[in-house]
C-alpha positions in Angstrom: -2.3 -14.5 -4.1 -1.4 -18.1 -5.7 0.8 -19.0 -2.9 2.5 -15.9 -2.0 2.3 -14.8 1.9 0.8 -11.3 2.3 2.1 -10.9 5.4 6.2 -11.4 5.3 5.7 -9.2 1.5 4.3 -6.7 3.7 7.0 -6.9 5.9 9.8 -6.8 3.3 8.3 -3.9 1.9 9.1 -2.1 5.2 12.1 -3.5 6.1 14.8 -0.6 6.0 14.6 3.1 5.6 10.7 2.4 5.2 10.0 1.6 8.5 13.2 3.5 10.2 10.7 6.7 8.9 8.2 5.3 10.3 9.7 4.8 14.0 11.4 8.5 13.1 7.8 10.1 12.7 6.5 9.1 16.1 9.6 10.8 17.8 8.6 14.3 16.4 7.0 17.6 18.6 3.7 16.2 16.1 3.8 12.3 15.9 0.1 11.5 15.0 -0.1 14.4 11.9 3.4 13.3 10.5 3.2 9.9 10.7 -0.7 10.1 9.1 0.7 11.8 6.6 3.4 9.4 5.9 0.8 6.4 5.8 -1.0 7.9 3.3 1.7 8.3 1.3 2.7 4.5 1.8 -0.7 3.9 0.7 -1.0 5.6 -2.5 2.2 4.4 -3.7 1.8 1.2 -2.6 -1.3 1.0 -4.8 -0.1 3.1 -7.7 3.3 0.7 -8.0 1.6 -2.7 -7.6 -1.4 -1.4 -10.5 1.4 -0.3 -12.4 3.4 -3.6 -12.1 0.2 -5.9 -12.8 -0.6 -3.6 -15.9 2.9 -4.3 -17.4 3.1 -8.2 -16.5 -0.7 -8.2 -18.0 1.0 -7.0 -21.4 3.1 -10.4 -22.0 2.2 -13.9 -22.0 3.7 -15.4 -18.8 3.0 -19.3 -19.0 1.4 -21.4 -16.3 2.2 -20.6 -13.1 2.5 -23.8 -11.9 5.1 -24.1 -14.6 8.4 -23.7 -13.1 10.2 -22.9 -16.6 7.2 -19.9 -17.4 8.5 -16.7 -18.2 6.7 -15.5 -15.2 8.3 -17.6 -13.0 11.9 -16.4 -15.0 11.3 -12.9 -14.1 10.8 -14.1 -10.7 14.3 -16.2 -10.6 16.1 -12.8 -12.1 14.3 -10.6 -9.5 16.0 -12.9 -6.5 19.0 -12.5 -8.5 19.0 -8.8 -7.8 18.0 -8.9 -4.4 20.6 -11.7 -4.2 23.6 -9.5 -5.1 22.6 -6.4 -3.4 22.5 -8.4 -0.4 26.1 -9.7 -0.9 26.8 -6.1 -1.6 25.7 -5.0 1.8 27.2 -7.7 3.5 30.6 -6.7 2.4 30.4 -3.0 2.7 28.4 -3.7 6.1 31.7 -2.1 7.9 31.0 1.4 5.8 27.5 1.4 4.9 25.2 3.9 6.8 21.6 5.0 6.7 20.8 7.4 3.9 21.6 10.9 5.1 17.8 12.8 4.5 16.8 10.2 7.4 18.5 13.1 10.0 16.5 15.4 8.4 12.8 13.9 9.0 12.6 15.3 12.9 11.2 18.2 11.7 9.1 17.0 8.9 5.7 18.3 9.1 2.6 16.0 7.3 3.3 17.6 4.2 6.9 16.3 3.6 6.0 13.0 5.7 3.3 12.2 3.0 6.1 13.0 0.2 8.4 10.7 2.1 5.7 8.0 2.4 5.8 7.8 -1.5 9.0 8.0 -2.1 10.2 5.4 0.2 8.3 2.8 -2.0 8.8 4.0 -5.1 12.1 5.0 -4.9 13.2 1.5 -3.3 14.8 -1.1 -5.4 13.3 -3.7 -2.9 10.1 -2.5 -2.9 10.1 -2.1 -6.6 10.9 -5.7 -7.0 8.4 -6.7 -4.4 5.1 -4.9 -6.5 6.9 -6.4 -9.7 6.6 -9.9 -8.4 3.6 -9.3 -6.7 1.9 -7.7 -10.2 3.4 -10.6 -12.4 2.1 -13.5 -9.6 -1.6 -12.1 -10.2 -1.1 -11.4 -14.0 0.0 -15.3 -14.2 -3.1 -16.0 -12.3 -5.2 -13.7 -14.1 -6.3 -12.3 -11.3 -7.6 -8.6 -11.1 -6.0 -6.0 -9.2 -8.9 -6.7 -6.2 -6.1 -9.5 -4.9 -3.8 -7.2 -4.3 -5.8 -5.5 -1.7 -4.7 -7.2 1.1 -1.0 -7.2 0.2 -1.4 -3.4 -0.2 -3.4 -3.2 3.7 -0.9 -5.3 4.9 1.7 -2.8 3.8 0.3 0.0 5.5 -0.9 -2.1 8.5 3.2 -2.6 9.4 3.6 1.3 8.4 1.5 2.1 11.3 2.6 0.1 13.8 5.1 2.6 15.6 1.7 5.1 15.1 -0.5 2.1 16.5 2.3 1.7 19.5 2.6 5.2 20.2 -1.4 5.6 20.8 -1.7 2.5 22.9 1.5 2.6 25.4 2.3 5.8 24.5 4.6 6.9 27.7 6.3 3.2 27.2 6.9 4.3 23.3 8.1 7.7 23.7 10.6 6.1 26.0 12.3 3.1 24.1 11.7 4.4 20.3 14.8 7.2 20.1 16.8 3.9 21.5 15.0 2.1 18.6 15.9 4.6 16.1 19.4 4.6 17.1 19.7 0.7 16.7 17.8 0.9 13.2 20.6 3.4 12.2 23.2 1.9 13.3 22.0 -1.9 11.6 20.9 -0.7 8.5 23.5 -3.0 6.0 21.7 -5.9 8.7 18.1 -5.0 8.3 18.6 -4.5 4.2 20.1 -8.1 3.9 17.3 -9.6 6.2 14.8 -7.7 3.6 16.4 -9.3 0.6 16.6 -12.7 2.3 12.9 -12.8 4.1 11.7 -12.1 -0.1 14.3 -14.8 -1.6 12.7 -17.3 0.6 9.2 -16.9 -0.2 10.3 -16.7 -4.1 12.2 -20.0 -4.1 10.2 -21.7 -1.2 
């Protein structure tokens, strides 16, 4: 994807209430047909907003990419500029700031409301929304077709499933330590939002 990592994306994607749900699916009385349900819905919005994003960056001419003034590479700058202040943001409200409230609420989510969840979690995001922005205006810089975004999207859902992936292999291990997980997400949240923001600066600007 012209020089972008799939991988840390993928990661920033999750980072936050994304993956909290995740790790909170795989502590319910029906782990494996909740959190299913919440990949798939990870999925299809994954692929929805990035073929969205890339069909509104295709509409404008965005210069070279290896242009460094390109309006591509502008959007790009103002995009870090957003994530950059709602970092600062959390940082100084990091004494008050806690996990969004419908996070209590997903124990007894069945697959239904865990796919639901799935897409709104990306959607809904501002982080993910600038991730698939960036994402769709690096490949319509490139002109590349919507194919190169496949493994940023698999990617995405590869870190979705890991607490599902962990779960199936150690799964007495799991069940153990992931309520002491989900209590550490929940009480970190301001920390894991600004680590999100910063991991995607970073491979902007590097």
């Amino acid at each position: 994807m012209d020089g972008l990592s799939v991988l840390p994306l993928a990661v920033t994607m999750m980072v936050g209430p994304q993956i909290m749900s995740a790790i909170i699916f795989v502590t319910t009385p029906r782990p494996v047909r909740v959190s299913v349900g919440f990949l798939v819905g990870v999925a299809l919005a994954a692929t929805a907003g990035t073929a969205v994003a890339l069909g509104l960056a295709s509409l404008f001419d965005l210069g070279d990419p290896g242009d460094s003034g390109s309006s591509g590479k502008i959007i790009q700058y103002v995009l870090v500029g957003l994530l950059a202040a709602a970092a600062l943001k959390n940082w100084i409200r990091r004494e008050t700031i806690e996990p969004p409230k419908w996070l209590g609420t997903l124990m007894s989510a069945d697959p239904r409301r865990a796919l639901k969840v799935g897409l709104l979690v990306i959607l809904l995001m501002p982080s993910d929304i600038v991730v698939m922005l960036t994402v769709g205006t690096n490949l319509a810089q490139a002109d590349a077709n919507f194919a190169e975004a496949l493994p940023f999207i698999g990617a995405t859902v590869l870190i979705a499933g890991l607490p599902l992936l962990s779960l199936l292999v150690f799964h007495r291990r799991v069940t153990a330590a992931m309520p002491q997980v989900r209590d550490w997400l929940n009480t970190h949240s301001w920390l894991i939002s600004i680590l999100a923001c910063v991991i995607f600066i970073v491979l902007i600007l590097a």
